[in-house]
NUSEZA-323573 format. One record per residue (C-alpha): residue in one letter; x, y, z. Coordinates in steps of 0.001 Angstrom, whole numbers. Each point is the difference from the previous one (the first is absolute). Layout:
BEGIN
> A, X, Y, Z
...
This chain:
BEGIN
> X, 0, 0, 0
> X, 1329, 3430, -908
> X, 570, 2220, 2655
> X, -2128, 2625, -1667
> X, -3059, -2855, 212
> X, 908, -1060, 3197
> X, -223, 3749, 1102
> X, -3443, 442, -1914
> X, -1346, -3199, 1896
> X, 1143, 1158, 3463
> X, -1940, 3215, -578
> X, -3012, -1813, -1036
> X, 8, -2408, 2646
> X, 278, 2876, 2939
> X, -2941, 1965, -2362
> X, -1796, -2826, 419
> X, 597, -586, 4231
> X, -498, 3956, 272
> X, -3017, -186, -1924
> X, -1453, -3039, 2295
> X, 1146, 1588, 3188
> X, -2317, 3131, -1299
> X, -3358, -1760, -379
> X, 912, -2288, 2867
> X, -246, 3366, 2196
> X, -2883, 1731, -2218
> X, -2578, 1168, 3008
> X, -1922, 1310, -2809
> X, -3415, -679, 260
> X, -2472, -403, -3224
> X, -2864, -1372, 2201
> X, -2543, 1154, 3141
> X, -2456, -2570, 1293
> X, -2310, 1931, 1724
> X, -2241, -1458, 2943
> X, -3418, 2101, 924
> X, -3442, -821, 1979
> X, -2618, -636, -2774
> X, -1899, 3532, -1075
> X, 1577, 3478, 73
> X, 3435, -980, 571
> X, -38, -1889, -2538
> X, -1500, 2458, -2269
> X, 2309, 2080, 538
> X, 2635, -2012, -1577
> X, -1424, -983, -2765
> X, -1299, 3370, -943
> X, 2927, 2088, 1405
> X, 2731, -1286, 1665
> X, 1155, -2861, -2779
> X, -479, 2406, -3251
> X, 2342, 2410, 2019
> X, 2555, -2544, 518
> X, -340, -1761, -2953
> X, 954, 3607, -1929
> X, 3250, -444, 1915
> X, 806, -3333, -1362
> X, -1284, -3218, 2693
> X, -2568, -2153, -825
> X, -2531, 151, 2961
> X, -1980, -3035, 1351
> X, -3002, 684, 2074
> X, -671, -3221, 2892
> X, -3481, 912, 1701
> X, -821, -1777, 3376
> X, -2603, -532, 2318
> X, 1237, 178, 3217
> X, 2073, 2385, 2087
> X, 2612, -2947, 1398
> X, 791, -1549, -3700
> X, 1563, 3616, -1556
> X, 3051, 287, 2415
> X, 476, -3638, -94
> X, 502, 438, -3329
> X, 2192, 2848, 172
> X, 2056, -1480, 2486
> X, 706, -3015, -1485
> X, 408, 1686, -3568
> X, -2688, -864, -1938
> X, -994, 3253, -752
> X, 2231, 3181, 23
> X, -2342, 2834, 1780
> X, -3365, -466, 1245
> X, -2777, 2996, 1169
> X, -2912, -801, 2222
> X, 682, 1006, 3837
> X, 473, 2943, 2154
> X, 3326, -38, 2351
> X, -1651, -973, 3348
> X, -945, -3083, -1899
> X, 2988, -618, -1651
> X, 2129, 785, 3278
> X, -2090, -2725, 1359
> X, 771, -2494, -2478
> X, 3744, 513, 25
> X, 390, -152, 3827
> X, -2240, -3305, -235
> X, 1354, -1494, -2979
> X, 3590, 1086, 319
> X, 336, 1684, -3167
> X, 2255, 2296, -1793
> X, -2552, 2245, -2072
> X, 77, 3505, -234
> X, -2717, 2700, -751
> X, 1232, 2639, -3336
> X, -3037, 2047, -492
> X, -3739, 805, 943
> X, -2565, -408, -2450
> X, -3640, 936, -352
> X, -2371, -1638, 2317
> X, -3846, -501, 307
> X, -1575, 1262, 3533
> X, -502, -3090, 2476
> X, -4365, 293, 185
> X, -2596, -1202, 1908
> X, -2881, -1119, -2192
> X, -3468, -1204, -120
> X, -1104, -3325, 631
> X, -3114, -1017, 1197
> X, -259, 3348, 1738
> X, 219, 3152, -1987
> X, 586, 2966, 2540
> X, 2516, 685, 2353
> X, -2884, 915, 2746
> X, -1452, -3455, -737
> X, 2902, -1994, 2072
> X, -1744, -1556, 3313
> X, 1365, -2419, 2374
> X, 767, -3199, -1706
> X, 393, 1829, -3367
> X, 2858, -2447, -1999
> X, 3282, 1987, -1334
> X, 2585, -2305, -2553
> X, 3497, 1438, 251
> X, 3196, -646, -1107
> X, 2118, -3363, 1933
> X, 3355, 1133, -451
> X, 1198, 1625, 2742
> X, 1156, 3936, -1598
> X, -3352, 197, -1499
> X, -2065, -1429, 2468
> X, 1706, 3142, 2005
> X, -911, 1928, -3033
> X, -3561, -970, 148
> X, -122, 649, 4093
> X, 1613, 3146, -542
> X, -3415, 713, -2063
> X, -2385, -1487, 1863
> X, 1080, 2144, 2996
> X, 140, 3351, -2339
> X, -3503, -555, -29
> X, -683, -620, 3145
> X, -1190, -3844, 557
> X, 3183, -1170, 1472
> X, 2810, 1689, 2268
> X, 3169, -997, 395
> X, 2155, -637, 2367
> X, 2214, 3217, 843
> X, 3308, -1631, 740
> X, 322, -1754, -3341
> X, 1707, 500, -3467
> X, -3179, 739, -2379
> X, 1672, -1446, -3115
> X, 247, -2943, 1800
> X, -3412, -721, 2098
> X, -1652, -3179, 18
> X, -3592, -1236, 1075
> X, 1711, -49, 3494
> X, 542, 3538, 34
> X, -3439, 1094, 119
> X, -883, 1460, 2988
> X, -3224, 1034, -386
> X, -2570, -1903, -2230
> X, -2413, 3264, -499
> X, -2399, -1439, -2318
> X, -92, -3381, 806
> X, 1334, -1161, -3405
> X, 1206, -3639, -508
> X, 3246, 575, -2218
> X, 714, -3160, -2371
> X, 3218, -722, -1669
> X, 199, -587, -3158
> X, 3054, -568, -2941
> X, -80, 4052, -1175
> X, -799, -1499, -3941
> X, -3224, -1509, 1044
> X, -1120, 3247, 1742
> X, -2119, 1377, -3018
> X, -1676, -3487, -551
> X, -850, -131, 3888
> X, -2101, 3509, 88
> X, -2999, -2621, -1185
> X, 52, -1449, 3329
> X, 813, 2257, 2618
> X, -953, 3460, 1213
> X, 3216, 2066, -1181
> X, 3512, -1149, -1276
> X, 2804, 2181, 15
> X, 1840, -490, -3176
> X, 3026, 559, -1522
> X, 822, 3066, -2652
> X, 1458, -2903, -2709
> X, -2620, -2200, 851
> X, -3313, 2022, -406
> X, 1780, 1144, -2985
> X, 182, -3140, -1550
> X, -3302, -521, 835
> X, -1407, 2576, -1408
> X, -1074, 1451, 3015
> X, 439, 3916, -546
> X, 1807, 1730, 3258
> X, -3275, 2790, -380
> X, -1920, -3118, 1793
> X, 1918, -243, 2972
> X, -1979, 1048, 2614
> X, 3522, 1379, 1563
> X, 3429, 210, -1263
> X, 3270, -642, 1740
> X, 1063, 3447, 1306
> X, 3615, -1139, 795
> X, 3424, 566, -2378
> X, 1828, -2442, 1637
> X, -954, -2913, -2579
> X, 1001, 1302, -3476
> X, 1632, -3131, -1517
> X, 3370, -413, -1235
> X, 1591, -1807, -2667
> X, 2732, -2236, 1105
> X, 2862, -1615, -973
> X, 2912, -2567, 1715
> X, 2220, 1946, 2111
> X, 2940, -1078, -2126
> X, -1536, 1395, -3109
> X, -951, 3731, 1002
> X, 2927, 1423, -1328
> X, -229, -2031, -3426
> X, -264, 2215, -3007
> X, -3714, -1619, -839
> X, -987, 886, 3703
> X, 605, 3800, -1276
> X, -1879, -662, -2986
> X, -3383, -1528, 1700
> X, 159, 3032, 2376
> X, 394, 2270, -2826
> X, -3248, -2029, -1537
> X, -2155, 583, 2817
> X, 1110, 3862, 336
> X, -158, 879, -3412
> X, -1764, 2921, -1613
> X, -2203, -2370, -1608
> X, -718, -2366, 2527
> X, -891, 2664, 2538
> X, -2534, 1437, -2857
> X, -940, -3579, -299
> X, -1058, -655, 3248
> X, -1805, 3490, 798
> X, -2365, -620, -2574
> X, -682, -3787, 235
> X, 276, -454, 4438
> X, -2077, 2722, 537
> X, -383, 137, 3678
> X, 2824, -1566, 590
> X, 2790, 993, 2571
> X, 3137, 1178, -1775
> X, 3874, -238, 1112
> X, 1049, 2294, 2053
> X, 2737, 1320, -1649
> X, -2589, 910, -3083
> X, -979, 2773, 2088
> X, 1176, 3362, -1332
């Protein structure tokens, strides 16, 4: 072998190595699962969120879910990249419990918690014995509570955190209501048999269940909910890019016009 050719093959060779040591470090990501509660969150994706992104070059994948436990599992074991469906007191909750490593990058538009109609219609109409459904999980059970004693049929306990009251924490029963549990998705089917439900903002929405029938609206800023992401991701370069998504221009134009009623971020204030 010349030693011109024998030059020419070295080069080649470490061209080659350089070039494999390159895409063997590439962090460069071309896809974003995204995990959300069926209904608005999910909405917002497909009609927002994933055109944005898209324009700056990933290929977006929507995953919707059913549940509040299933979307961090997910997350946390890497199925899906992002997911957007809880406020922080819940997801605080889940991490301490679950021992995860998630973190929270951004608020996002969120329907009112309401209490609506069942078999009763009025507010004046609840009697001793009257049935409420709320929420089972424990941050929104103390989200429903929190409600309940805004309007004066329970009071709670004055030594206690608020965002995280139970059943237990009622100290006064002013109403006599009988409060039943129930999975926060089957909320809107539930109204059919009991008095009043307190539902969910994602859930009435999927329902169709407009937030002008709520009989009374969550009052309380304290559960906007976030979009979140592993803790080892937030500083990736697509972590940037969802934020920039959901605090966009467009999206914010987006959501003003189609979540009317909604409660915005906070830092969309002027």
């Amino acid at each position: 072998m010349s030693s011109s050719l024998f030059r020419g093959s070295l080069l080649a060779f470490a061209l080659a190595a350089f070039s494999g040591s390159v895409l063997a470090i590439d962090t460069d990501k071309k896809e974003i699962v995204i995990g959300t509660t069926v209904g608005d969150f999910a909405d917002m994706v497909t009609e927002s969120v994933k055109p944005y992104l898209e324009q700056q070059g990933y290929k977006v994948k929507l995953v919707e879910f059913t549940d509040y436990v299933m979307p961090n599992i997910a997350l946390s074991e890497g199925s899906i990249d992002v997911n957007c469906f809880q406020h922080q007191p819940y997801l605080e909750s889940f991490i301490k419990d679950r021992q995860l490593e998630l973190s929270p990058i951004t608020q996002v538009p969120t329907g009112p918690m309401g209490v609506y109609a069942g078999k009763l219609h009025m507010l004046d109409k609840v009697k001793t014995g009257s049935t409420v459904a709320i929420p089972n999980d424990p941050s929104n059970q103390a989200r429903a509570l929190l409600m309940l004693a805004d309007l004066g049929w329970i009071t709670l306990k004055a030594d206690i955190d608020p965002l995280k009251a139970s059943e237990f924490d009622i100290a006064e029963n002013n109403k006599g209501i009988k409060l039943l549990m129930l999975e926060a998705a089957q909320l809107p089917r539930a109204r059919a048999d009991v008095d009043f439900a307190v539902i969910n903002g994602n859930y009435a929405a999927s329902s169709g269940i407009a937030f002008t029938d709520g009989l009374f609206l969550e009052r309380s800023y304290d559960f906007i909910n976030w979009v979140v992401v592993r803790s080892a991701d937030q500083d990736a370069p697509f972590v940037q890019d969802v934020i920039d998504a959901y605090n966009s221009t467009a999206f914010k134009d987006y959501a003003v016009k189609r979540f009317e009623g909604y409660k915005y971020p906070e830092s969309w204030k002027p």
